[in-house]
Each structure stands twice: as structure tokens, then as C-alpha cells.
N, C-alpha and C positions, 0 to 999 in steps of 0.2 A: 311364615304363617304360624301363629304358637300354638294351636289348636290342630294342626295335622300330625298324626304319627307319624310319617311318613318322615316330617320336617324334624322334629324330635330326635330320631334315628340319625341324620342327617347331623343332626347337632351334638349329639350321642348323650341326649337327658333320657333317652329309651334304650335298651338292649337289643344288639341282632346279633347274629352271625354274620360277620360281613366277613364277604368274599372277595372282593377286588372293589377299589375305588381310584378315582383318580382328581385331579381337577375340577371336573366337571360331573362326575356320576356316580355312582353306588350299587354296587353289588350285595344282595345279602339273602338269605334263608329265607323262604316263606314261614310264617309261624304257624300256617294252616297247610303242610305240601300236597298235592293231588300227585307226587310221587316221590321217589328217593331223590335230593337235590332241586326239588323246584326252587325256583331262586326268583327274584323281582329284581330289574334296573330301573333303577329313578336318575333324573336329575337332581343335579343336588339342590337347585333352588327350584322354589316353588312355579311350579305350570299346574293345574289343575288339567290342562290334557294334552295332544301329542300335539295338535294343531297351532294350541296355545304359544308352544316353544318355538324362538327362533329356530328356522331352518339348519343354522348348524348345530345347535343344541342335538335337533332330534338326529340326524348323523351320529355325535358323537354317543349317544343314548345307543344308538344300534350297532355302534366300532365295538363300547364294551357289552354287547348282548353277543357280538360274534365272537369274543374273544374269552368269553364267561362260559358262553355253550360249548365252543369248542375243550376246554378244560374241561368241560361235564362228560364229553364224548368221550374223550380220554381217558380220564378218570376209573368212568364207569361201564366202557364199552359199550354204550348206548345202540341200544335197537336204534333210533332216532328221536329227536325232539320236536316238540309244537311250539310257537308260539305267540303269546297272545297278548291282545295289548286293546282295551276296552275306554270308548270316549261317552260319559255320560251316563245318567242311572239307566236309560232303557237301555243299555250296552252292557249292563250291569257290572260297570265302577261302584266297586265299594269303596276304595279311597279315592278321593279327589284331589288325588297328586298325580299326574303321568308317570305309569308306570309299564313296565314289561315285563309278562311270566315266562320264563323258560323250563318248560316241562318237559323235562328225561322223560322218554318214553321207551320199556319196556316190554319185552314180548309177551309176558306174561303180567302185567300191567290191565288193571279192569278200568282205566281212565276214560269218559267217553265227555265226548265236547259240545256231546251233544247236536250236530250239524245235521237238517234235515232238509237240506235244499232241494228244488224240485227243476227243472228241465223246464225253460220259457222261450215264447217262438219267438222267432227273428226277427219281427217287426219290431218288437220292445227290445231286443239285445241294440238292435240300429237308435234306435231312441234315448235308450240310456246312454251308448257310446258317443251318440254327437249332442248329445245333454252336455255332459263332464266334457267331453274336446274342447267346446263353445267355453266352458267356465276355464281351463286351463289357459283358452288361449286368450284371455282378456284379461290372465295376469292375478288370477285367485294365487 
């Protein structure tokens, strides 16, 4: 896609820090970090989101996010890390490549993710569980 940065970087007509790549994927800097080493995996060809990618894609997408955060751990002695990985604008994708943030998380780190979830009864936890069962087992 010649209009995604994402694909650019990939192409390397844009600059990153990249950190690990292989065949299939890309490791690089965030150019906005919410910490010391936040870093993005893409695949290296274009998906616009996780679902989008062949299922071994997104595997491999997550082989180098285990193998990127673990070098972060290392690295930097990490309190521990989040991460995230957003499908769609109300999911708030700002690029429309699939991608994954690994954010080093710090004890003294002011990063918040914002998460306000709240405690729902058990009639809807059973409703949602055999929702998603029904759609998995018909082969979604």
C-alpha cells in the first residue's frame, strides 16, 4: 500500500530504528514512546488488522513480539511490560497496518492505559461465553 507509513518503513522510503526483523515481520521504535523502548511489530506486508492476517502471520507477528520484549526485559531490567494491539478507529488504530506496541513498563513510569472496567453479573458473563463458543465452533 504506498500511502501507509507503516508499508514505507517496511520498504525503508521512511526512517525507524529497527530492532529486529525477519521474513515476515518488523521490529522498530515508536516515534511517539509512552516509555523508554516502546517498540511496534508489524507484518511486513500489508493487513490493515490482526484478524485480517493469515493465522500464521499473526503467530509469527507474536514469535517476534516475544522475542523483541524479551530483549526489552533484558536490556532494561523491566518492572514488566503491556501489550497492545488495537483493531479499528473506535479501538483507536491510528495506523491502519496491524500492528503491536510493546511497552516497557517501569516502577516509576506515569503510563496509564487507561482501563476502567467494571464487574458484570453472571447471567451476561454465560451469554457472552456461549455467544463466542457458538461463533468458534462453526469455524469463524
Amino acid at each position: 500500500m504506498t500511502d501507509c507509513v507503516f508499508c514505507s518503513i517496511v520498504a525503508e522510503d521512511s526512517p525507524a530504528y529497527r530492532l529486529y526483523e525477519d521474513e515476515h515481520t518488523l521490529a522498530f521504535l515508536d516515534i511517539e514512546p509512552a516509555t523508554r523502548g516502546h517498540t511496534l511489530v508489524i507484518p511486513k506486508t500489508h493487513y490493515e488488522t490482526t484478524t485480517d492476517m493469515p493465522e500464521s502471520l499473526a503467530g509469527r507477528v507474536f514469535e517476534t513480539v516475544h522475542h523483541v520484549a524479551a530483549a526489552l526485559e533484558t536490556a532494561y531490567g523491566l518492572d514488566g511490560f503491556a501489550l497492545v494491539q488495537e483493531n479499528g478507529v473506535t479501538a483507536e488504530q491510528d495506523v491502519p497496518h496491524a500492528h503491536v506496541h510493546i511497552l516497557p513498563r517501569y516502577g516509576d513510569d506515569a503510563l496509564d492505559l487507561g482501563w476502567n472496567g467494571e464487574r458484570v453479573d453472571e447471567t451476561t458473563q454465560q451469554e457472552v461465553a456461549a455467544t463466542v463458543r457458538d461463533e468458534l465452533m462453526s469455524g469463524a
